[in-house]
PyMOL Python script that loads the backbone (N, CA, C, O; Angstrom):
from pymol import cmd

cmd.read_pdbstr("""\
ATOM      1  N   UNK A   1      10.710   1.229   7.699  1.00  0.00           N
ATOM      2  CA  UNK A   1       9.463   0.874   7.063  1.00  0.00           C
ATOM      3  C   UNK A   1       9.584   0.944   5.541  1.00  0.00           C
ATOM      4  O   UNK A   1       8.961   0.202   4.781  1.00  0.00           O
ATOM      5  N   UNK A   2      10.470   1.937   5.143  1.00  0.00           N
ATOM      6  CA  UNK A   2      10.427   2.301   3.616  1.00  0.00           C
ATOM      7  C   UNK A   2      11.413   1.070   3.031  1.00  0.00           C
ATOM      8  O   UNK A   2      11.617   1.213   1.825  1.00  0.00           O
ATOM      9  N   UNK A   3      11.822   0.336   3.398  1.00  0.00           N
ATOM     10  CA  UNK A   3      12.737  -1.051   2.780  1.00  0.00           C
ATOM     11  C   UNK A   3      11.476  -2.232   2.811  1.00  0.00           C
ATOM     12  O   UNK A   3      11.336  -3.176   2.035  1.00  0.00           O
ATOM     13  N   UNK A   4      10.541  -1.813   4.076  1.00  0.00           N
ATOM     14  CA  UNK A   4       9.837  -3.408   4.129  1.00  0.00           C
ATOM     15  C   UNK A   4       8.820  -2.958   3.221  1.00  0.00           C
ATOM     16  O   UNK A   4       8.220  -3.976   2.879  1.00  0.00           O
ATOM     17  N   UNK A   5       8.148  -1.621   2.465  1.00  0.00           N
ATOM     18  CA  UNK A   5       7.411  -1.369   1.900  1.00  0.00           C
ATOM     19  C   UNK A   5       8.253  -1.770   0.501  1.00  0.00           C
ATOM     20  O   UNK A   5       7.730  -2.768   0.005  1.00  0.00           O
ATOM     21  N   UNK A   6       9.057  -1.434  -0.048  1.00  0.00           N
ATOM     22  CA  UNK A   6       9.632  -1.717  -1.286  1.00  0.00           C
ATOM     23  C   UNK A   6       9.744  -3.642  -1.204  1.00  0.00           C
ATOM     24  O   UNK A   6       9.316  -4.488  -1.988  1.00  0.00           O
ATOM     25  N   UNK A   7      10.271  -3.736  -0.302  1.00  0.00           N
ATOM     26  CA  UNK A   7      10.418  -5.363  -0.141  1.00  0.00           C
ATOM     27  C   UNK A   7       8.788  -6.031  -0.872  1.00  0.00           C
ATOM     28  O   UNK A   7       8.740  -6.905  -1.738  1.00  0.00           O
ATOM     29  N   UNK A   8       7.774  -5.449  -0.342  1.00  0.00           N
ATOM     30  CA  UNK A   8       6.384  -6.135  -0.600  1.00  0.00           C
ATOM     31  C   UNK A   8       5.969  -5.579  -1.241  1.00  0.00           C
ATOM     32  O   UNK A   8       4.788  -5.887  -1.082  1.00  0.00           O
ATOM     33  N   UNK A   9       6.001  -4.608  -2.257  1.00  0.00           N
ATOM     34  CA  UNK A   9       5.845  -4.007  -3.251  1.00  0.00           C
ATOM     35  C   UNK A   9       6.463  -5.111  -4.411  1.00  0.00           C
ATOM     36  O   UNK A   9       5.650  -5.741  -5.088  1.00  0.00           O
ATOM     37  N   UNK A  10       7.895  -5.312  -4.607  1.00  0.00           N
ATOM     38  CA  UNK A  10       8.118  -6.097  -5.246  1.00  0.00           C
ATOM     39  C   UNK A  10       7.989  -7.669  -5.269  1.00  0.00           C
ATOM     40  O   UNK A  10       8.706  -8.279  -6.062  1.00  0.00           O
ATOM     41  N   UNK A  11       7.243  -8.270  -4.567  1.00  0.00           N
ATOM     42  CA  UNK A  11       6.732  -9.863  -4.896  1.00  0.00           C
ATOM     43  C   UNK A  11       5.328  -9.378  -4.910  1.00  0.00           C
ATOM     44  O   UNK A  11       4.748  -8.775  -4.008  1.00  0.00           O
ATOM     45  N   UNK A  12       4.826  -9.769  -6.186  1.00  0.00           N
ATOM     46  CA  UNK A  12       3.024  -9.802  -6.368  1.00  0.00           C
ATOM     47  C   UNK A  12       2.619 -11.418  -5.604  1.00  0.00           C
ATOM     48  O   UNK A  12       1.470 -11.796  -5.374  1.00  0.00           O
ATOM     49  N   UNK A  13       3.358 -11.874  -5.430  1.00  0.00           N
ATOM     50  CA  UNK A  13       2.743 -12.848  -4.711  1.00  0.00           C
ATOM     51  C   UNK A  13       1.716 -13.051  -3.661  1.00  0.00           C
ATOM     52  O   UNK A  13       0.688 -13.726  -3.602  1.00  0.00           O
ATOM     53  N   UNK A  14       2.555 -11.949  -2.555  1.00  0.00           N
ATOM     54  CA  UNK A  14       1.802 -11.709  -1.626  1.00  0.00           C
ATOM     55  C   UNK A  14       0.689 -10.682  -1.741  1.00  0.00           C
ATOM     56  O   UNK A  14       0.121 -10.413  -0.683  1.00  0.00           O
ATOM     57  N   UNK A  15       0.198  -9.941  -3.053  1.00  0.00           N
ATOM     58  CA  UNK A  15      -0.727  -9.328  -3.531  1.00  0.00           C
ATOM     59  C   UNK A  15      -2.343  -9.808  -3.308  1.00  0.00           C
ATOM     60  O   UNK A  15      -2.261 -10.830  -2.625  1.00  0.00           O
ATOM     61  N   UNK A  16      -3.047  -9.668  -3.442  1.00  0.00           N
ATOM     62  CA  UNK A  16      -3.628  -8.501  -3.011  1.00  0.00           C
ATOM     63  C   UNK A  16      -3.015  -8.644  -1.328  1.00  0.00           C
ATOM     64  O   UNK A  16      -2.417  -9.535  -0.725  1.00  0.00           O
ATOM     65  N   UNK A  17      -3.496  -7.321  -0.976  1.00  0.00           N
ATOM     66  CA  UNK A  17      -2.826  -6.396   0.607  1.00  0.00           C
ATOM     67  C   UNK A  17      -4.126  -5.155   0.988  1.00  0.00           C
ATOM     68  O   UNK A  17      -4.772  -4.404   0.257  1.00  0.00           O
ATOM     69  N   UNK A  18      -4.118  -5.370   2.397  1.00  0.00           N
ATOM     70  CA  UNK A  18      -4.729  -4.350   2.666  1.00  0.00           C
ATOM     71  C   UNK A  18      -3.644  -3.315   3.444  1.00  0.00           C
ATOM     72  O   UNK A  18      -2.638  -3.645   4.073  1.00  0.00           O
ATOM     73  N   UNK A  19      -4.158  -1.986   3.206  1.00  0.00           N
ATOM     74  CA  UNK A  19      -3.266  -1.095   4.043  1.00  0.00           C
ATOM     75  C   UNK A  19      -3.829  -0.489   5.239  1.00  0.00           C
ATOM     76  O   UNK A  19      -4.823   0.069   4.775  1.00  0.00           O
ATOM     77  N   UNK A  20      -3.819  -0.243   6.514  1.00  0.00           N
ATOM     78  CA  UNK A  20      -4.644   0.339   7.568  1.00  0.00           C
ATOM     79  C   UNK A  20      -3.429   1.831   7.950  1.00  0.00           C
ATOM     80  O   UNK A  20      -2.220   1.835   8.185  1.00  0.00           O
ATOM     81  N   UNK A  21      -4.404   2.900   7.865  1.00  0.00           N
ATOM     82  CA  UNK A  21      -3.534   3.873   8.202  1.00  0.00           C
ATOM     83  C   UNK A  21      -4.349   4.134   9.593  1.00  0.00           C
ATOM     84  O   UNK A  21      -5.440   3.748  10.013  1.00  0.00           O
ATOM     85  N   UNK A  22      -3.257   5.012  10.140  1.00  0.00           N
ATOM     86  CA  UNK A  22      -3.253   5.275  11.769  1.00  0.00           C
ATOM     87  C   UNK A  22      -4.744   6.153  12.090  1.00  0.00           C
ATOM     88  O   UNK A  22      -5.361   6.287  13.146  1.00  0.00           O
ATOM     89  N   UNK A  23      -5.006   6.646  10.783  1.00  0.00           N
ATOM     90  CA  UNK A  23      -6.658   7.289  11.034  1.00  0.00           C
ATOM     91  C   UNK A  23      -8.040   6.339  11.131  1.00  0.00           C
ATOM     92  O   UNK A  23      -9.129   6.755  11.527  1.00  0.00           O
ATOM     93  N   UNK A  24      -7.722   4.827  10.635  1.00  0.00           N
ATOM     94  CA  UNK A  24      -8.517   4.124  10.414  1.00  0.00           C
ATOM     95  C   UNK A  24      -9.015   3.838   9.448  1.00  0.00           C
ATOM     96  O   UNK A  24      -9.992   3.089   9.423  1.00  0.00           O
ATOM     97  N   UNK A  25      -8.398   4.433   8.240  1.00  0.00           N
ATOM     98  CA  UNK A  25      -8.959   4.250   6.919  1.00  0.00           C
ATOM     99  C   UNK A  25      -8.102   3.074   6.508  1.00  0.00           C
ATOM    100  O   UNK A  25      -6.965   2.943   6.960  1.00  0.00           O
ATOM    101  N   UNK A  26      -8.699   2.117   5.556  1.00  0.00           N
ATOM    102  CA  UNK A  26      -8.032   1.034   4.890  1.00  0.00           C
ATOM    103  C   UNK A  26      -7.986   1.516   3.290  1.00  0.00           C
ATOM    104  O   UNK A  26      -8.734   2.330   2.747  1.00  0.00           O
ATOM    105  N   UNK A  27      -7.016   0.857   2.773  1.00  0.00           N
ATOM    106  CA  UNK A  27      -6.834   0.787   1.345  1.00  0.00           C
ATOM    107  C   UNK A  27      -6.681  -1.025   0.234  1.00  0.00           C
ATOM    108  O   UNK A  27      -6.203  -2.123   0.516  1.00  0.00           O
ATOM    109  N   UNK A  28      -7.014  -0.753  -0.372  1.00  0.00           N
ATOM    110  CA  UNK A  28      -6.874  -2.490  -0.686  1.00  0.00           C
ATOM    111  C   UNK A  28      -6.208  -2.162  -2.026  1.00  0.00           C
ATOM    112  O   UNK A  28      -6.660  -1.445  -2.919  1.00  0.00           O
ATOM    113  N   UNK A  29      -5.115  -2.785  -1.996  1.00  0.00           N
ATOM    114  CA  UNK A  29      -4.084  -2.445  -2.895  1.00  0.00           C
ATOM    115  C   UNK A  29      -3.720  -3.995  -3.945  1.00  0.00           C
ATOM    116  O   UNK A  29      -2.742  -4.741  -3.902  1.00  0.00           O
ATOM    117  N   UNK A  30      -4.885  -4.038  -4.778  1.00  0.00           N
ATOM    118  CA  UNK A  30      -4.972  -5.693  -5.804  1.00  0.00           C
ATOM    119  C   UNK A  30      -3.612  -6.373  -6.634  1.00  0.00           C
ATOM    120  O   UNK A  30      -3.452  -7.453  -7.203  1.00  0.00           O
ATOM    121  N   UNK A  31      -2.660  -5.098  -6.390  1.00  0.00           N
ATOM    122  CA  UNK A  31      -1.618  -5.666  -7.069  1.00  0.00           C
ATOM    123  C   UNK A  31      -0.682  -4.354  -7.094  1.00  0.00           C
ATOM    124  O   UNK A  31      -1.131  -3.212  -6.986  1.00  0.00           O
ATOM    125  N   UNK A  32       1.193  -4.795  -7.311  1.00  0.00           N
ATOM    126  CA  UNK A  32       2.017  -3.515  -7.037  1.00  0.00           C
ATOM    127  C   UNK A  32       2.053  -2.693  -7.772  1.00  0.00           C
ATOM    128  O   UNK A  32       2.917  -1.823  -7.659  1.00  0.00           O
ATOM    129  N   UNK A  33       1.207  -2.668  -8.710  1.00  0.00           N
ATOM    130  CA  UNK A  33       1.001  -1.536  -9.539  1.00  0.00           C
ATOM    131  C   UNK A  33      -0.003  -0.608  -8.988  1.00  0.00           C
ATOM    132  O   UNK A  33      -0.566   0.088  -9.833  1.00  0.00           O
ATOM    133  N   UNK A  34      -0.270  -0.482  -8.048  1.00  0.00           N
ATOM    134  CA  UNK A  34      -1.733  -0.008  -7.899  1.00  0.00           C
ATOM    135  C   UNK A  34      -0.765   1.271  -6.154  1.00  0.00           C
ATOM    136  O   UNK A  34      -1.402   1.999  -5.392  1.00  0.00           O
ATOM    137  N   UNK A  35       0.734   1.046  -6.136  1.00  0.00           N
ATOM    138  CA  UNK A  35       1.373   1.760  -5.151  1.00  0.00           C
ATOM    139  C   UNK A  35       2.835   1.862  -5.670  1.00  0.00           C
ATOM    140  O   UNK A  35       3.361   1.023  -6.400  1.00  0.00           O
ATOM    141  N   UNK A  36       3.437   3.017  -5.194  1.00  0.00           N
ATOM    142  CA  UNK A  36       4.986   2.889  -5.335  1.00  0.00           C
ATOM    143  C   UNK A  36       5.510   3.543  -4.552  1.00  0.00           C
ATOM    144  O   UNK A  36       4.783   4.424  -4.093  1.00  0.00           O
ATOM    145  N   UNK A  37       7.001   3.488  -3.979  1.00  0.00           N
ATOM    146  CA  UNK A  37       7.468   5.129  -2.953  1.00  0.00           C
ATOM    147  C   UNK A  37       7.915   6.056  -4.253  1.00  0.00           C
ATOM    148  O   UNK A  37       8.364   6.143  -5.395  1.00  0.00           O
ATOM    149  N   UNK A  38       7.523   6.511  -3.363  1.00  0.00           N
ATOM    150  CA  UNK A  38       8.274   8.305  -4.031  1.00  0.00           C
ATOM    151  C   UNK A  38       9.814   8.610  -4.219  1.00  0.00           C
ATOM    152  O   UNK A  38      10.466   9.018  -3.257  1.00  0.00           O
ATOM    153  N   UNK A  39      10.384   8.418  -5.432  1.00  0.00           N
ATOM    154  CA  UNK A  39      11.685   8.072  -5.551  1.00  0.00           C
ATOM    155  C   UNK A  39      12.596   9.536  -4.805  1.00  0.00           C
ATOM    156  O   UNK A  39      13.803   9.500  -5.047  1.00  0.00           O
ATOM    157  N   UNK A  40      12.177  10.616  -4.054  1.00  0.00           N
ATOM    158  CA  UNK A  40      12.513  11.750  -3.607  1.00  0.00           C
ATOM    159  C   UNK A  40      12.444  11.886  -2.434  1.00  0.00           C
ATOM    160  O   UNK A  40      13.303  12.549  -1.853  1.00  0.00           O
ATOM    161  N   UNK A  41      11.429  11.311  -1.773  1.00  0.00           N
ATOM    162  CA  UNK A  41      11.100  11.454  -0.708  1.00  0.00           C
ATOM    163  C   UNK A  41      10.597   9.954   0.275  1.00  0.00           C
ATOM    164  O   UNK A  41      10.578   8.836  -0.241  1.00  0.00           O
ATOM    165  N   UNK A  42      10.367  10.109   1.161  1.00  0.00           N
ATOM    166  CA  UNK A  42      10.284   8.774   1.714  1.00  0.00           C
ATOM    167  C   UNK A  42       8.818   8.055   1.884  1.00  0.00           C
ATOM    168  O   UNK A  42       8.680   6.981   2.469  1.00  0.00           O
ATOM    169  N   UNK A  43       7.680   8.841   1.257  1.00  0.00           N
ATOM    170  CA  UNK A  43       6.063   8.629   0.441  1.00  0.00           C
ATOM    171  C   UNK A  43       6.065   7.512  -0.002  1.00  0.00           C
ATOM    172  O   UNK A  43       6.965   7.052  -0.705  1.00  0.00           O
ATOM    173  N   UNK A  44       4.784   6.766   0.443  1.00  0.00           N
ATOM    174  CA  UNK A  44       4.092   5.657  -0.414  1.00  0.00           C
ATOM    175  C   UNK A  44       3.307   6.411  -1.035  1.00  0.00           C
ATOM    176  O   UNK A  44       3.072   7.517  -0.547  1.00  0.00           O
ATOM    177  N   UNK A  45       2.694   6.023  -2.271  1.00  0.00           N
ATOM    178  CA  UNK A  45       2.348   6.306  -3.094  1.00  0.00           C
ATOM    179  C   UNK A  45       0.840   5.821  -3.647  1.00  0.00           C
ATOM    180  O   UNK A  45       0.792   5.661  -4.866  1.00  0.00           O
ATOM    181  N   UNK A  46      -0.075   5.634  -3.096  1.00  0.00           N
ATOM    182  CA  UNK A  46      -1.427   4.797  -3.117  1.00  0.00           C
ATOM    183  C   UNK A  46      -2.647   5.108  -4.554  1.00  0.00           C
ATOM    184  O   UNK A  46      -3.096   6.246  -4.693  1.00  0.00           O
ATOM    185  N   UNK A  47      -2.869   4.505  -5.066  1.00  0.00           N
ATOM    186  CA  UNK A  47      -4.132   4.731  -6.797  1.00  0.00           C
ATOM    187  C   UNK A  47      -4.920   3.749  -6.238  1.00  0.00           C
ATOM    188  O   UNK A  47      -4.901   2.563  -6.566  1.00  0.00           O
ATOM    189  N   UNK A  48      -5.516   4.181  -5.510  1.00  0.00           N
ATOM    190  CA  UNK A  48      -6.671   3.239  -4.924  1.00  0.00           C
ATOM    191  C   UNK A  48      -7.934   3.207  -6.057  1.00  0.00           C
ATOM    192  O   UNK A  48      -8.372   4.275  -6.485  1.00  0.00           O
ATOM    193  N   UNK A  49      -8.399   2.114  -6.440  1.00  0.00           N
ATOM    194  CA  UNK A  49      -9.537   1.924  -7.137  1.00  0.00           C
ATOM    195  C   UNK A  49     -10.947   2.512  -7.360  1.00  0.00           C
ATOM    196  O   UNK A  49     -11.678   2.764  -8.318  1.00  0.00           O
ATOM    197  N   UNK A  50     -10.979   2.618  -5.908  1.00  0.00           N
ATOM    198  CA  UNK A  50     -12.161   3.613  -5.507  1.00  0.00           C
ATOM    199  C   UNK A  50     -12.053   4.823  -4.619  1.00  0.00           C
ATOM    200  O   UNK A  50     -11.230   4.618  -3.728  1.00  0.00           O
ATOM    201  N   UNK A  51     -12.612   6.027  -4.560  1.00  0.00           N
ATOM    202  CA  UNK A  51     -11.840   6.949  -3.957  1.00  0.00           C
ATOM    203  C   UNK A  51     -10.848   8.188  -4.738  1.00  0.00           C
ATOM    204  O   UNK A  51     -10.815   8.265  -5.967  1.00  0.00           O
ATOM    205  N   UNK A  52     -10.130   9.042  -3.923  1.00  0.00           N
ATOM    206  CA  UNK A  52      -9.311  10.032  -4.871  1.00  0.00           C
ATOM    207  C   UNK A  52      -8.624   8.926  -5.627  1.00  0.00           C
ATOM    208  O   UNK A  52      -8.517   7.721  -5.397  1.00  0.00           O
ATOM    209  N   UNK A  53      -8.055   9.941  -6.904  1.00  0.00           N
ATOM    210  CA  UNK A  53      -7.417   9.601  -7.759  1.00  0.00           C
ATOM    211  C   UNK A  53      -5.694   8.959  -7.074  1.00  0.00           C
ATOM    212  O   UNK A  53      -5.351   7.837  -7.447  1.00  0.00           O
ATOM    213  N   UNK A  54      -4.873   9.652  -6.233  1.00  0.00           N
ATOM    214  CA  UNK A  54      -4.090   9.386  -5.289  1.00  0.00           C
ATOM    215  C   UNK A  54      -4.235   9.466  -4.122  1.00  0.00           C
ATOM    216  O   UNK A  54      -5.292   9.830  -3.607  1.00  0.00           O
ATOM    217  N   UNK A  55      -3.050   9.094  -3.392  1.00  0.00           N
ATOM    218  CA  UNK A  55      -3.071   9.136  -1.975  1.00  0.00           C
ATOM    219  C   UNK A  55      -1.580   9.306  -1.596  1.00  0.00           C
ATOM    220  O   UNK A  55      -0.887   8.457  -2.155  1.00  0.00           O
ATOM    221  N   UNK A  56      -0.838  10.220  -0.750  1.00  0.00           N
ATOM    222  CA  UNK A  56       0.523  10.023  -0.933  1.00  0.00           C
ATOM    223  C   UNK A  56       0.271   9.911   0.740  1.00  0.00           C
ATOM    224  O   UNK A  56      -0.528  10.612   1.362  1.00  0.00           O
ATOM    225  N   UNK A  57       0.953   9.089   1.194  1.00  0.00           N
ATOM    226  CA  UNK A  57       0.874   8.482   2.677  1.00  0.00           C
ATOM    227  C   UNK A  57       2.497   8.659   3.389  1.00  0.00           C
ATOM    228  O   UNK A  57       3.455   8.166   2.795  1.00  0.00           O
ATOM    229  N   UNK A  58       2.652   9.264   4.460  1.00  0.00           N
ATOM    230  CA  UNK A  58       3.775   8.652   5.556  1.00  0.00           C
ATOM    231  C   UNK A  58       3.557   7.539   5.935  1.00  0.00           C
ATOM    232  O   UNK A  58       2.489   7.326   6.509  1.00  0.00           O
ATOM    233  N   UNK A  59       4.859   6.072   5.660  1.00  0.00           N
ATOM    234  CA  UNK A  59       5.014   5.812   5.916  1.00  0.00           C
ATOM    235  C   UNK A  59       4.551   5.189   7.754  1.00  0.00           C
ATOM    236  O   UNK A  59       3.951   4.217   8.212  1.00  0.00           O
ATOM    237  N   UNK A  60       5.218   6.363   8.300  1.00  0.00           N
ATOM    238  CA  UNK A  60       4.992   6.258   9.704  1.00  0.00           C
ATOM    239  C   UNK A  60       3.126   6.075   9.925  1.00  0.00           C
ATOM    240  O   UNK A  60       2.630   5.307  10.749  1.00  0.00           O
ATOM    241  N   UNK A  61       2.531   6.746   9.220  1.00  0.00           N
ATOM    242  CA  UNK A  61       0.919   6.576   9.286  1.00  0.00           C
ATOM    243  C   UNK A  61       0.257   5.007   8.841  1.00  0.00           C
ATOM    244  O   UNK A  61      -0.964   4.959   8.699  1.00  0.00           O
ATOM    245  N   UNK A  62       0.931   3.956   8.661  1.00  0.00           N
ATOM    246  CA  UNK A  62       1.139   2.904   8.175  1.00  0.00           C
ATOM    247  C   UNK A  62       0.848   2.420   9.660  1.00  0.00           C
ATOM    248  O   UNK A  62       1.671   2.632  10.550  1.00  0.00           O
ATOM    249  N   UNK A  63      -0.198   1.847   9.864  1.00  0.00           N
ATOM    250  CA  UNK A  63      -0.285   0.594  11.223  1.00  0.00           C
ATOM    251  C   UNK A  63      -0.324  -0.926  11.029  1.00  0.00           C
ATOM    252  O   UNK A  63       0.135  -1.879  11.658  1.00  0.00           O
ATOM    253  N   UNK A  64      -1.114  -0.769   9.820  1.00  0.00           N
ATOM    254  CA  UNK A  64      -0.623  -2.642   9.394  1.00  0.00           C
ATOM    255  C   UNK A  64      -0.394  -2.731   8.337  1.00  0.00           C
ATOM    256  O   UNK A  64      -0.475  -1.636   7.782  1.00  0.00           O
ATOM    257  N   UNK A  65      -0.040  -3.768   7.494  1.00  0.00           N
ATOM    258  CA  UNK A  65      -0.442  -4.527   6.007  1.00  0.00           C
ATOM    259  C   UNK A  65      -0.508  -5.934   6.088  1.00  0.00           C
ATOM    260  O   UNK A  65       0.327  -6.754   6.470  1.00  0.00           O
ATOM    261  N   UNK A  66      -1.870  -6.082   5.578  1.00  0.00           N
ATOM    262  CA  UNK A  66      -1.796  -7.616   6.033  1.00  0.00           C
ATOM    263  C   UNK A  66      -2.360  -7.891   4.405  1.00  0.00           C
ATOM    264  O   UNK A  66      -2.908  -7.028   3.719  1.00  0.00           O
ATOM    265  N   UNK A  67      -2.103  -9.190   4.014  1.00  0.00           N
ATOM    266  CA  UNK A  67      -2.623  -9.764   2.587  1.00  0.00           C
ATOM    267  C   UNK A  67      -4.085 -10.073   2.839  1.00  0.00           C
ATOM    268  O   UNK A  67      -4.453 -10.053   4.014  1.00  0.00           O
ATOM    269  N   UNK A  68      -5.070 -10.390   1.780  1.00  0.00           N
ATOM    270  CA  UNK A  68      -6.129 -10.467   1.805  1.00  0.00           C
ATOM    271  C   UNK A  68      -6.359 -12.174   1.037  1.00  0.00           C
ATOM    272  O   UNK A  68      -5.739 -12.589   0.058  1.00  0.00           O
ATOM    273  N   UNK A  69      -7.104 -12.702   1.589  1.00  0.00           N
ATOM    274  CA  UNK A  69      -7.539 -13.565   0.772  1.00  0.00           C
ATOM    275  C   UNK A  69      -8.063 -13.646  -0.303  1.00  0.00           C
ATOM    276  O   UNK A  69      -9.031 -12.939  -0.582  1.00  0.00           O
ATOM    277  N   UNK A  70      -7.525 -14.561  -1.184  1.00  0.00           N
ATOM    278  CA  UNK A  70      -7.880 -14.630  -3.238  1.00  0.00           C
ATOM    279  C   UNK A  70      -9.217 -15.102  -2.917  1.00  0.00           C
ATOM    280  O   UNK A  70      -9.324 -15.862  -1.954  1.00  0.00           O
ATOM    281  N   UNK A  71     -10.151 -14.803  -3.511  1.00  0.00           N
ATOM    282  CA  UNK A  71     -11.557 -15.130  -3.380  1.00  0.00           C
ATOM    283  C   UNK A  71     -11.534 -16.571  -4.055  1.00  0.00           C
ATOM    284  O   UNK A  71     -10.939 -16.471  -5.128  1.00  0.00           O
ATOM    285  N   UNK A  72     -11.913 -17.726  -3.851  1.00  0.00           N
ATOM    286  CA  UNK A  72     -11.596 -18.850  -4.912  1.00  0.00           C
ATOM    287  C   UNK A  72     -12.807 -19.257  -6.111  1.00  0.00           C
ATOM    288  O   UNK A  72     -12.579 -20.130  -6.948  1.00  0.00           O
TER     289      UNK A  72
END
""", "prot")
cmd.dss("prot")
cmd.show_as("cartoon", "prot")
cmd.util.cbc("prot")
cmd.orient("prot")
């Protein structure tokens, strides 16, 4: 998971993304600045907009990511 997270981390293309963790909470992540892994450990790294200031997530707690539609 931690290669396909760096993989889509680095193209903003596919930006904005939503994240669904295994508790049911979503995150909407507008661009790759807004997440990173944890260069130590195997952590995503979440600055969600609204909400705590961070979020450091397992990986494994990761159930989807799907892109969101650009509002036009």
């Amino acid at each position: 998971m931690r290669a396909s997270l760096e993989r889509i981390l680095g193209k903003p293309v596919v930006f904005p993304v939503e994240i669904t963790l295994s508790s049911g909470d979503t995150y909407l992540l507008p661009h790759p600045d807004h997440a990173h892994m944890h260069p130590n450990t195997r952590d995503l790294i979440i600055y969600p907009d609204e909400g705590p200031f961070s979020l450091v997530v397992n990986p494994d707690q990761i159930v989807s990511i799907r892109p969101v539609r650009k509002a036009s």
